[in-house]
N, C-alpha and C positions, 0 to 999 in steps of 0.2 A: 458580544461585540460583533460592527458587522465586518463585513470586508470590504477596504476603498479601495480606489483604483482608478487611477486616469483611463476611463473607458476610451480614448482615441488612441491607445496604444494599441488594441482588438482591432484585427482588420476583421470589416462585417461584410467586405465586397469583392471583388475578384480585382477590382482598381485601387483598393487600398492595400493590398496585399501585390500587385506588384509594382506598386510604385513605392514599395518602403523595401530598400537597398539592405535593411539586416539579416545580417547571418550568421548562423551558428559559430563559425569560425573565427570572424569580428568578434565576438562577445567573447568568445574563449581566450584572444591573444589579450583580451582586458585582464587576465584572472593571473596571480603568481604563479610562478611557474611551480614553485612548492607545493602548491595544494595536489599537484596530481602524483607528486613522489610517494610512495608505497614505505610506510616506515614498519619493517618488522615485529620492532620491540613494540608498541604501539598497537599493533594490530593483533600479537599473542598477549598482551597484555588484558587488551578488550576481551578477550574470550575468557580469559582466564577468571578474569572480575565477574563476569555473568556466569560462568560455572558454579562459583563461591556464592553469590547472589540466590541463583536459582536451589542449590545445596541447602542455602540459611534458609529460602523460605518452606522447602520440603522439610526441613529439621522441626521448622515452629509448625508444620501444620501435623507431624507426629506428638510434639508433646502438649503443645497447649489445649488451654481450656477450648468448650465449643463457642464460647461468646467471641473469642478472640479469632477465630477462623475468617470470618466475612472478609476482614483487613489482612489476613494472609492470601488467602485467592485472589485477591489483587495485587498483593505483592509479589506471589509467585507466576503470576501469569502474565504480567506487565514483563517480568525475567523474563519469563519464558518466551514473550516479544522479542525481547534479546538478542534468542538463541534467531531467531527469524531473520533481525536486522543484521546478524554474522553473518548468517547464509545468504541475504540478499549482496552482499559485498561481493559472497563467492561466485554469486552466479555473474556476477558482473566483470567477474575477475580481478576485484579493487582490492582483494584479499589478502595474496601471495603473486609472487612471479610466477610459479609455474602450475600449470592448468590442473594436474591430479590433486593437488595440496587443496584448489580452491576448489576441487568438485567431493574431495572425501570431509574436509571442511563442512562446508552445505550441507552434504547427504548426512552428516553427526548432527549438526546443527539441527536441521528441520524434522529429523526422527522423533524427540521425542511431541511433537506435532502433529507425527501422521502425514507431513506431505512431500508427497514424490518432489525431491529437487528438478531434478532435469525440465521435466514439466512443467514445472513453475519459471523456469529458470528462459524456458524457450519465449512460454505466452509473456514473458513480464517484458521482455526483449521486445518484443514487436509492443507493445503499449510504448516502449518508450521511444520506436519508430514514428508512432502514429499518433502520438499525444495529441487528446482535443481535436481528432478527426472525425469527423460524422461517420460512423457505418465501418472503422477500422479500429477504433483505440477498444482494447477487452478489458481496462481496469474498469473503471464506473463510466455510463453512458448515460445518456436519456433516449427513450426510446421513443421513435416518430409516432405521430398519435394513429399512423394509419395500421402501422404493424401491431400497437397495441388495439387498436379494434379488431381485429381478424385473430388475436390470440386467442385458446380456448378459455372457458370461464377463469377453471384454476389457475393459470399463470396468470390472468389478469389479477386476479385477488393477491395472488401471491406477490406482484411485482407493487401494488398498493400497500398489501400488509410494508413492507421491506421499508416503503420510502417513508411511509405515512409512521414516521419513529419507531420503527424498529428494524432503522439502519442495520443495527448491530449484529445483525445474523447475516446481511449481505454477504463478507466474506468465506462464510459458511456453504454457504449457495456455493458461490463460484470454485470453491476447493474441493468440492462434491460434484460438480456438473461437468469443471473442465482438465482436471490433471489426473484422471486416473483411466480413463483411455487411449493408452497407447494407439492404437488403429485409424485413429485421427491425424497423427503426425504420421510425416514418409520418411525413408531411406535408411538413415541412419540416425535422427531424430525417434523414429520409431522406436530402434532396439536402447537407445539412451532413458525413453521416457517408460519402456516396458523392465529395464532396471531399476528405474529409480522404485517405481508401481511396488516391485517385487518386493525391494527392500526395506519399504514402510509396511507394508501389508504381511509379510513376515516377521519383522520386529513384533506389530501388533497382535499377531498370532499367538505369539508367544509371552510376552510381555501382560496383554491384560487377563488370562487366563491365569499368568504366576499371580498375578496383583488382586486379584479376585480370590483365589485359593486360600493365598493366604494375612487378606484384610477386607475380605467381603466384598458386596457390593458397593454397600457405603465408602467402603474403602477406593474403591474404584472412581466413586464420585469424589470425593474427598480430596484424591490424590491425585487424580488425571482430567475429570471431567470439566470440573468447575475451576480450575486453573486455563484448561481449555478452552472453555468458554470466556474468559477474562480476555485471554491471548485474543481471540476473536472480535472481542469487541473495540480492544487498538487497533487488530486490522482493520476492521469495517470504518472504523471512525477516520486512524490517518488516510485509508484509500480516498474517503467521499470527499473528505476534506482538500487531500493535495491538490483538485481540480473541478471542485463544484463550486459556484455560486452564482448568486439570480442573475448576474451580467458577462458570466463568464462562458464565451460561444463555444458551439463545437462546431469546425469549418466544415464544411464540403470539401472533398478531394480535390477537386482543380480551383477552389479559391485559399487553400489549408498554406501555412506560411510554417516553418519550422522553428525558422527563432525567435517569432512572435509568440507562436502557440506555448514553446519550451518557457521562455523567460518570463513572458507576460500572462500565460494560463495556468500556472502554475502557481500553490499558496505557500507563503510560510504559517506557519502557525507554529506560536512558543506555548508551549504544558507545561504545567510544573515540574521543577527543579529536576525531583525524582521520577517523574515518566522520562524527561531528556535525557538522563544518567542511564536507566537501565536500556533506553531503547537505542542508544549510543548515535542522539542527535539525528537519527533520521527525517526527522520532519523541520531539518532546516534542506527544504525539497527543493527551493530553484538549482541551485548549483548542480544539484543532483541530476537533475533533468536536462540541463546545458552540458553535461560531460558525467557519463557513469564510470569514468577511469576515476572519478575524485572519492579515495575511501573517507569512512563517516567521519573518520577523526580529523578532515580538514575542510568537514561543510563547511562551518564556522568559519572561519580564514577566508574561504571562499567568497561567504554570503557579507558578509562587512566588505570585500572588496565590491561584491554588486553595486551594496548598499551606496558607497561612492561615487560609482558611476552611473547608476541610473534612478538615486533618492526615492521618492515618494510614486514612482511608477511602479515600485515592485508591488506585488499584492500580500501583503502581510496581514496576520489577527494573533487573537490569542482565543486560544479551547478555551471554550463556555455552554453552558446548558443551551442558551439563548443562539447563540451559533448554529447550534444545532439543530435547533425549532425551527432558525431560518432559512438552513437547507432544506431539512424536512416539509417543511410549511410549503415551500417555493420551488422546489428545481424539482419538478416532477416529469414531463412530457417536453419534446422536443419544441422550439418553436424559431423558425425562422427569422424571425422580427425582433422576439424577446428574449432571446434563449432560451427561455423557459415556459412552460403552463403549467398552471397547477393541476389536477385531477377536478376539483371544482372548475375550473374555465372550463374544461374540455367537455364534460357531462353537459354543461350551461349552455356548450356551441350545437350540440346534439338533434 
């Protein structure tokens, strides 16, 4: 399915963008005021259930047969998304009231992961500064076709391999490239994200050596890898998704509109029943991106209230193969005109 969308809501021009009066803050006094209330029971509850969840699926991948595995690794690692979509709350602070709960939260949640919270917790902050900015947002971008000519061979292949279907290792990339050096953030950012670093990289020190000792290699795959890999490929998939498709622009800084870019750049996209359950509704994405004070358990509430006020502008779909193709296929290379070019146009301009 593809994705509609009243493209005159995209401002394409530095004139359409300040002669449209919206603003973040207008859109928010649209929204119940409940959605942004923090409900504790609610919010241990959720953790509690993806604890239980991720538990039942390491139980079936200890006893069951090998035929029955394929359909476990996807059920344990969609969990395991879970444990991600908890800590995304905490980083956000939609979690708890007070900041230790939502930062020992997180750093539990994303361990058995492997990724530094704080790190994650900083750059995912600034993407939601900078959503659908040319040259500022670090979730998924298109890259201008001029810095992709001047890349060296392998990053070129490499950034081809990614888009050219196999998304799915995208977030791989970026959890390996960008949150394990500390040295890169200042002050006190620094000694936060040289914490978090420590304390995944010491868990894993220890953790897959026991795990290895004593359940082998396979065991290792079995039990961490390929659950891993699952969790990764949610990431890579809701990341491309919440804000790619062939009409949807990335602005320039001084023509960049915030509650254009937040509201109208942004996708829903509904998964089945059981990926919305264990990943606890994260990818009802706009509300999410007009206020990160809204925890997951009142996207919902949120997103029906948009639905009312702004109908058939919002950009909505549902996860499909075919979705996929159409990213893949299409939103390759930056392009001012089209939003997009493919890798085929750009060789063809050459």
């Amino acid at each position: 399915m593809t994705i509609s969308v009243n493209r005159e809501t995209i401002p394409s021009s530095a004139s359409t963008a300040n002669a449209d009066p919206l603003r973040l803050k207008d859109i928010l006094r649209t929204l119940p005021r409940e959605v942004f209330e923090k409900n504790r029971r609610k919010a241990w509850t959720l953790l509690i259930v993806n604890v239980l969840m991720v538990c039942l699926g390491y139980w079936g991948l200890a006893l069951a047969p090998w035929f029955l595995l394929p359909p476990l690794w996807i059920f344990t690692g969609t969990a395991l998304t879970g444990f991600f979509v908890i800590g995304h709350d905490c980083g956000h602070r939609s979690f708890a009231n007070r900041r230790w709960v939502n930062d020992l939260v997180g750093h539990l949640a994303f361990l058995p992961l492997i990724y530094p919270f704080h790190s994650w917790r900083i750059l995912h902050n600034h993407h939601h500064a900078h959503t659908n900015k040319l040259d500022e947002d670090n979730a998924w971008q298109p890259v201008k076709p001029e810095i992709f000519a001047n890349q060296v061979p392998w990053m070129q292949w490499l950034y081809r391999f990614v888009l050219n279907g196999c998304w799915w290792v995208g977030s791989i990339v970026h959890w390996a490239g960008l949150h394990f050096n500390w040295t890169k953030f200042e002050g006190k950012q620094r000694s936060q994200v040289k914490f978090s670093v420590l304390v995944v990289l010491g868990c894993a020190a220890i953790a897959f050596p026991l795990l290895i000792a004593t359940t082998g290699i396979w065991g290792f795959v079995k039990f961490w890898l390929l659950p891993w890999m699952v969790y990764h490929f949610w990431m890579s998939t809701f990341t491309i998704v919440h804000h790619t498709a062939p009409d949807i622009p990335f602005i320039p800084a001084e023509n960049w509109n915030a509650a254009q870019s937040q509201l109208f750049g942004t996708v829903h996209c509904d998964y089945p029943g059981w990926v919305e359950f264990l990943c606890h509704d994260i990818n009802v994405h706009i509300p999410h991106h007009l206020s990160t004070a809204i925890p997951s358990y009142n996207l919902r509430l949120a997103h029906r209230s948009l639905q009312e006020k702004w109908g058939g502008e919002l950009r909505e779909c549902s996860f499909s193969w075919s979705l996929m193709r159409q990213i893949t296929q299409q939103c390759h290379l930056y392009s001012a005109e089209e939003c997009y070019q493919t890798f085929e146009d750009y060789y063809a301009k050459r």
